[in-house]
C-alpha positions as CSV (number, residue, x, y, z in Angstrom):
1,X,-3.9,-22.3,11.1
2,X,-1.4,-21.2,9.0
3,X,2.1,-23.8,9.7
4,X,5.6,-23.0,9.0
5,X,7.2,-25.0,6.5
6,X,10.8,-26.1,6.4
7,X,12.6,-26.2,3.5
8,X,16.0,-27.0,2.1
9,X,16.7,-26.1,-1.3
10,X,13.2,-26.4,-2.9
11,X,9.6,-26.3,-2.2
12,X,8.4,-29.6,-1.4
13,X,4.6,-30.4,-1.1
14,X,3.1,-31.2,2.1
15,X,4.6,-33.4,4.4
16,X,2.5,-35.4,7.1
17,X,-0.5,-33.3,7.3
18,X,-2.5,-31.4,4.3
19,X,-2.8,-27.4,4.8
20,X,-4.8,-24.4,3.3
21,X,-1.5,-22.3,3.7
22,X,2.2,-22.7,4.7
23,X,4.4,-19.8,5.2
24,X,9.0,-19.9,4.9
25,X,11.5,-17.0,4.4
26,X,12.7,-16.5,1.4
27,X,16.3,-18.9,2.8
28,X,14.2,-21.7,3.0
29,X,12.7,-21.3,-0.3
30,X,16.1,-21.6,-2.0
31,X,15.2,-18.1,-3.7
32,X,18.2,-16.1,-5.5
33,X,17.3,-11.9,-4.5
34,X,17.4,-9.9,-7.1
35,X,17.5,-6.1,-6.6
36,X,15.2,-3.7,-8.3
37,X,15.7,0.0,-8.6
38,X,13.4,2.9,-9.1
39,X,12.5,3.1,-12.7
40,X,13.6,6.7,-12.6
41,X,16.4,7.9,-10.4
42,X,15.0,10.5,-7.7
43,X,16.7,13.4,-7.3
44,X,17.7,14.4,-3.6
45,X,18.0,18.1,-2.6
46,X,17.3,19.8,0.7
47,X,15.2,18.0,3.1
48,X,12.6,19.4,5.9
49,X,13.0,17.8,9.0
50,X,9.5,19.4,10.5
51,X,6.9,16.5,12.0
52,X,3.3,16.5,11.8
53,X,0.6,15.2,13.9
54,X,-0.2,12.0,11.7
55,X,3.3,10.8,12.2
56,X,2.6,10.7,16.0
57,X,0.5,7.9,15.3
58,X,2.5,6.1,13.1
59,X,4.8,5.0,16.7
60,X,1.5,3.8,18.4
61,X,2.4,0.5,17.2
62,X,5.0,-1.6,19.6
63,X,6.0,-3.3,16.5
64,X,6.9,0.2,15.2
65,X,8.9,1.6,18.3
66,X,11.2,-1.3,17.8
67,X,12.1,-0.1,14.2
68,X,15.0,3.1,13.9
69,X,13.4,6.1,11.7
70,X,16.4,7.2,9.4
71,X,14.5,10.1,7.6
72,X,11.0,11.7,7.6
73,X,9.3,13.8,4.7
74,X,6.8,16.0,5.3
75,X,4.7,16.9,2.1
76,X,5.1,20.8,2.2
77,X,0.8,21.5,0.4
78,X,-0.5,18.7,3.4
79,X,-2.3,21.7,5.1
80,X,-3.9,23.3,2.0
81,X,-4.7,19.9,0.7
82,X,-6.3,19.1,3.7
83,X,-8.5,22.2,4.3
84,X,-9.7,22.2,0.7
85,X,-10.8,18.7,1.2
86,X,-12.6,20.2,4.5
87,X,-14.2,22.8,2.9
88,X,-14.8,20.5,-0.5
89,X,-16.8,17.9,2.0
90,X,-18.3,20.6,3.9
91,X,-20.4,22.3,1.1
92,X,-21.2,19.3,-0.2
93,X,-23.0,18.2,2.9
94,X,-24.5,21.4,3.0
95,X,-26.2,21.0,0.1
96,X,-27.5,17.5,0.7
97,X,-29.2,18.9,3.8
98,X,-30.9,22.1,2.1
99,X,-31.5,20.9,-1.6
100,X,-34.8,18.5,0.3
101,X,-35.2,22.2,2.5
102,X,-35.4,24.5,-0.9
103,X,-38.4,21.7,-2.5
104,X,-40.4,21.4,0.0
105,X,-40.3,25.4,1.5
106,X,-43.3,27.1,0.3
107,X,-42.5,29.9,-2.2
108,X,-43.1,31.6,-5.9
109,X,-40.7,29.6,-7.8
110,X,-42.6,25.9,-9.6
111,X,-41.2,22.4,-8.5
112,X,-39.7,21.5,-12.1
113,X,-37.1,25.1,-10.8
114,X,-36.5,24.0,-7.4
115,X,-35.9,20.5,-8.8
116,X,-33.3,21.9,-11.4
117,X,-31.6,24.0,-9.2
118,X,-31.5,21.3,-6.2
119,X,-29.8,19.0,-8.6
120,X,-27.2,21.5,-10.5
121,X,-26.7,22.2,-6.7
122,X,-26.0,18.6,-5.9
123,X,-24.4,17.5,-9.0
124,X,-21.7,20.8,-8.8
125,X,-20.8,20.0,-5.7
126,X,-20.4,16.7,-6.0
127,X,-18.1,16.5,-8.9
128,X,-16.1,18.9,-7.3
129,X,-15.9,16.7,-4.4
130,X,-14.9,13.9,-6.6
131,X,-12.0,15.8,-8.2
132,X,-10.5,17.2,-5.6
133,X,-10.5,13.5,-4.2
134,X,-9.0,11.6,-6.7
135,X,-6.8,14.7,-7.2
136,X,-5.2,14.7,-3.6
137,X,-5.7,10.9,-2.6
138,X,-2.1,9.8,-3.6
139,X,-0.9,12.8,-1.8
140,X,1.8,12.1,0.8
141,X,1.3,14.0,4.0
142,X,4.0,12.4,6.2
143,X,6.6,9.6,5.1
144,X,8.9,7.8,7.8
145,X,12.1,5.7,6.8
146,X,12.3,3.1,9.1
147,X,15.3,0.7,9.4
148,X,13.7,-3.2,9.6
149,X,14.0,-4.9,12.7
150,X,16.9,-7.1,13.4
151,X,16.3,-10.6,13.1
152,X,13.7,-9.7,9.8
153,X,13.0,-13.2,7.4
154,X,11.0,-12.3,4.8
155,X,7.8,-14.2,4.5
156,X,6.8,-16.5,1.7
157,X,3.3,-17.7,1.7
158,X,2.3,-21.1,0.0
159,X,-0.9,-22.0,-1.1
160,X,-2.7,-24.1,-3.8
161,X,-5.1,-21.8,-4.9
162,X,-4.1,-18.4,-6.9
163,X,-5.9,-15.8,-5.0
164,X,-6.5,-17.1,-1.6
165,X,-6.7,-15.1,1.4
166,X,-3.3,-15.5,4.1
167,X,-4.3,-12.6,6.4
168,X,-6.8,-10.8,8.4
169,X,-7.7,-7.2,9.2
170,X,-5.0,-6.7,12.0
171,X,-2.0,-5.0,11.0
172,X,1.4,-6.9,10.0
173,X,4.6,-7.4,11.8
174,X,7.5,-5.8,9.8
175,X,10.0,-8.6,11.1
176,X,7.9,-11.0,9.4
177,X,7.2,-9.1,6.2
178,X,10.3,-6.2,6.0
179,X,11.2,-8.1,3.0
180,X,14.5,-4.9,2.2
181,X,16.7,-3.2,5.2
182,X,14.7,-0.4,5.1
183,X,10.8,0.1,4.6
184,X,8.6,3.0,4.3
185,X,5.4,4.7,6.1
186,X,3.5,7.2,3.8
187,X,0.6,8.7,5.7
188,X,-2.5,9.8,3.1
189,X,-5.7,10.7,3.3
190,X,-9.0,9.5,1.9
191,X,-12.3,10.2,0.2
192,X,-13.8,11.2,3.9
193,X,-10.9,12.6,5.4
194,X,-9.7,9.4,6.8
195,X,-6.1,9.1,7.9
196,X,-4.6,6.0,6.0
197,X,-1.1,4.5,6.6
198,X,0.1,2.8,4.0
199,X,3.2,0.5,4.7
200,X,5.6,-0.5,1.6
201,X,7.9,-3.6,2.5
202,X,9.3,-3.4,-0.2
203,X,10.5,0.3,-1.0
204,X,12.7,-1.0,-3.6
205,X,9.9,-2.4,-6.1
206,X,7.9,1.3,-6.0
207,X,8.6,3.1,-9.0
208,X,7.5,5.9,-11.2
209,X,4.0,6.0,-12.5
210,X,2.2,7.4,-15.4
211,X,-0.7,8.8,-13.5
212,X,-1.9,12.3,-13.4
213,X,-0.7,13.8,-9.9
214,X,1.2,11.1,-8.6
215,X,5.4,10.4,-9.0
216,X,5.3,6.8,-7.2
217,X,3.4,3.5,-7.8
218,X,3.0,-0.1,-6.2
219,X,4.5,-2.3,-9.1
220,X,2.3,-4.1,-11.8
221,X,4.5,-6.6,-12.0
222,X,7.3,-8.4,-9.7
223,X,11.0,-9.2,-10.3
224,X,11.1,-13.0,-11.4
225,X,11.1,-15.6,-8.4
226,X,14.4,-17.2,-8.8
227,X,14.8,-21.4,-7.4
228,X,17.9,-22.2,-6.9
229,X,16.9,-25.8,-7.4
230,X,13.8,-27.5,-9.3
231,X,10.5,-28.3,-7.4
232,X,9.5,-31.8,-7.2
233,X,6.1,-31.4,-6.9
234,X,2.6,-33.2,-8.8
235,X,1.2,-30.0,-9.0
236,X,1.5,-25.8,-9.2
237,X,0.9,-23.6,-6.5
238,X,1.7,-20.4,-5.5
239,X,4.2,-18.2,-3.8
240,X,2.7,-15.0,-2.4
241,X,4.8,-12.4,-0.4
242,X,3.4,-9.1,0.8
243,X,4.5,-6.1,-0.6
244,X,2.6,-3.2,0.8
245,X,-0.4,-3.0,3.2
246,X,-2.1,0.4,4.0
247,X,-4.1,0.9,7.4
248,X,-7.0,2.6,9.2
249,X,-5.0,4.9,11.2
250,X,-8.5,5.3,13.3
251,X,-9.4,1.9,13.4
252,X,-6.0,0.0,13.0
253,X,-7.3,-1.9,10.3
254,X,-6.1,-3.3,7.0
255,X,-8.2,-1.6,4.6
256,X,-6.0,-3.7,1.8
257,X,-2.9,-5.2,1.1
258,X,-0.8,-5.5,-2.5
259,X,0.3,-8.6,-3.3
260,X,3.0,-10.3,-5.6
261,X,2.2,-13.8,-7.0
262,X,4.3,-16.4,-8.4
263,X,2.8,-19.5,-10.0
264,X,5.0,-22.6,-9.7
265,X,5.0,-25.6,-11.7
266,X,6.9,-29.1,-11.2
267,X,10.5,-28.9,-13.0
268,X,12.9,-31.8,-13.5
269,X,15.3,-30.5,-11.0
270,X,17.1,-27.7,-12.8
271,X,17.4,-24.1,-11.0
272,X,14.2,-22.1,-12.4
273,X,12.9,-18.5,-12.8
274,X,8.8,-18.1,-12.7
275,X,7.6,-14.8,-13.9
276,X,4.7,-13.0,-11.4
277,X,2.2,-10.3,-11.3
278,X,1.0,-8.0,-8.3
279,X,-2.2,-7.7,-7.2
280,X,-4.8,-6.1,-5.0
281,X,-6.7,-7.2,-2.0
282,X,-10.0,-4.8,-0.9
283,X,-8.9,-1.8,-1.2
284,X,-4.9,-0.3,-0.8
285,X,-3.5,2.6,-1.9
286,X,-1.4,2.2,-5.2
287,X,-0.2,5.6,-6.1
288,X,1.7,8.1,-4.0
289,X,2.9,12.0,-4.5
290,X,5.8,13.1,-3.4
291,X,8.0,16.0,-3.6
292,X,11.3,14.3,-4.6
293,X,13.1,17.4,-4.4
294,X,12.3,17.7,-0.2
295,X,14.4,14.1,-0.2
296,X,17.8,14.5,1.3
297,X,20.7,12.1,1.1
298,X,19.3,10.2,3.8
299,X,16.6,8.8,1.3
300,X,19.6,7.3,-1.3
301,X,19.4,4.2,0.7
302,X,16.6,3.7,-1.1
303,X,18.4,3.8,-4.6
């Protein structure tokens, strides 16, 4: 069971009873917050107030009805994207069920052809599959702007080891992670036409990204975790806080979270920074596209 420690100014080490995990806001840590801005300013233009059908989903949660929606984005290519990815997926199954039909059909042309042409068949479609995959998977269909929940404490997690597991499969509460005032839902798709919700905490850590097809990015690497007072401790351990989480829309599962991690040493009292690094659990969506020229002023909160 995962306990909730209570802190003053520092991080302490455990008090009465030994634990896998603790978990404290970032007030009880003694953390300084530091902002962090978009690499890259985004420009905001006109924006499209139209809704799609995946965002009806996204207020299935009670969680979520709680939380205000300041702005939506809808990605204006979602519907050609979506039925090339259809038909992409569609011929490729069609050829996995008549390539073992063509070899085994009685006719004039030898094995060694039917073979060859089975697999150019196979392969073709295949890779084209692929592309267009890896081409549209950071593709933003729907994006909500949603105002965290009153009350929000951003979670710290504490654990000795460096990449231990603090959470299950079930979705996360945004007044226990919302670590901003706002926080985003960006609704993709994947490799099998999957709706995937991918929640960002922490809108103010995305930022731009060198990748092919893709303007945003889950960080590499955190701001520095700032103690306002040393840690008297005989040993490290580490601060984790949740940055972004994507979801089974279908399912409501956590397909995989992105992390940032913090390795704390014992200091002789003095106020400390301890660089960090961001990293994956399973299997969450890092990259996102997005038309930053559909973003109207509602979106400079985000700045």
């Amino acid at each position: 069971m995962m306990q909730t420690a209570q802190w003053s100014r520092c991080v302490p080490r455990w008090a009465s009873q030994v634990v896998s995990s603790r978990l404290a806001t970032a007030h009880t840590l003694g953390i300084a917050q530091r902002p962090y801005r978009f690499a890259k300013q985004v420009p905001y233009q006109s924006f499209s107030t139209q809704t799609s059908r995946v965002a009806e989903k996204f207020t299935d949660s009670p969680n979520q009805q709680t939380s205000e929606i300041v702005a939506q984005y809808v990605g204006p290519m979602r519907l050609a994207y979506s039925r090339l990815k259809l038909f992409s997926l569609s011929s490729l199954s069609v050829a996995a069920i008549f390539a073992p039909i063509f070899l085994l059909y009685p006719g004039q042309l030898e094995m060694a052809a039917r073979l060859g042409i089975s697999l150019t068949t196979l392969g073709a479609s295949s890779v084209s599959t692929a592309l267009i995959s890896w081409i549209g998977a950071p593709y933003v269909g729907h994006m909500s702007l949603r105002r965290s929940p009153s009350g929000t404490q951003p979670a710290h997690y504490i654990t000795d080891g460096i990449n231990d597991l603090m959470l299950d499969e079930t979705p996360s509460d945004p007044v226990t992670h919302a670590n901003e005032a706002y926080y985003l839902e960006m609704a993709t798709l994947s490799w099998n036409m999957r709706s995937l919700k991918t929640i960002v905490y922490s809108p103010s850590l995305l930022r731009s990204t060198s990748r092919p097809l893709a303007t945003w990015e889950l960080p590499s690497l955190p701001p520095p975790l700032l103690l306002d007072q040393g840690v008297d401790q005989q040993s490290d351990y580490t601060v984790s806080k949740l940055v972004a989480e994507t979801i089974d829309v279908t399912k409501n599962k956590v397909v995989g979270r992105w992390w940032a991690r913090w390795r704390v040493s014992p200091t002789n009292g003095d106020a400390m920074e301890f660089q960090g690094t961001c990293e994956p659990e399973k299997a969450p969506v890092r990259y996102f596209y997005v038309d930053e020229t559909k973003l109207g002023p509602e979106w400079q909160v985000l700045e």
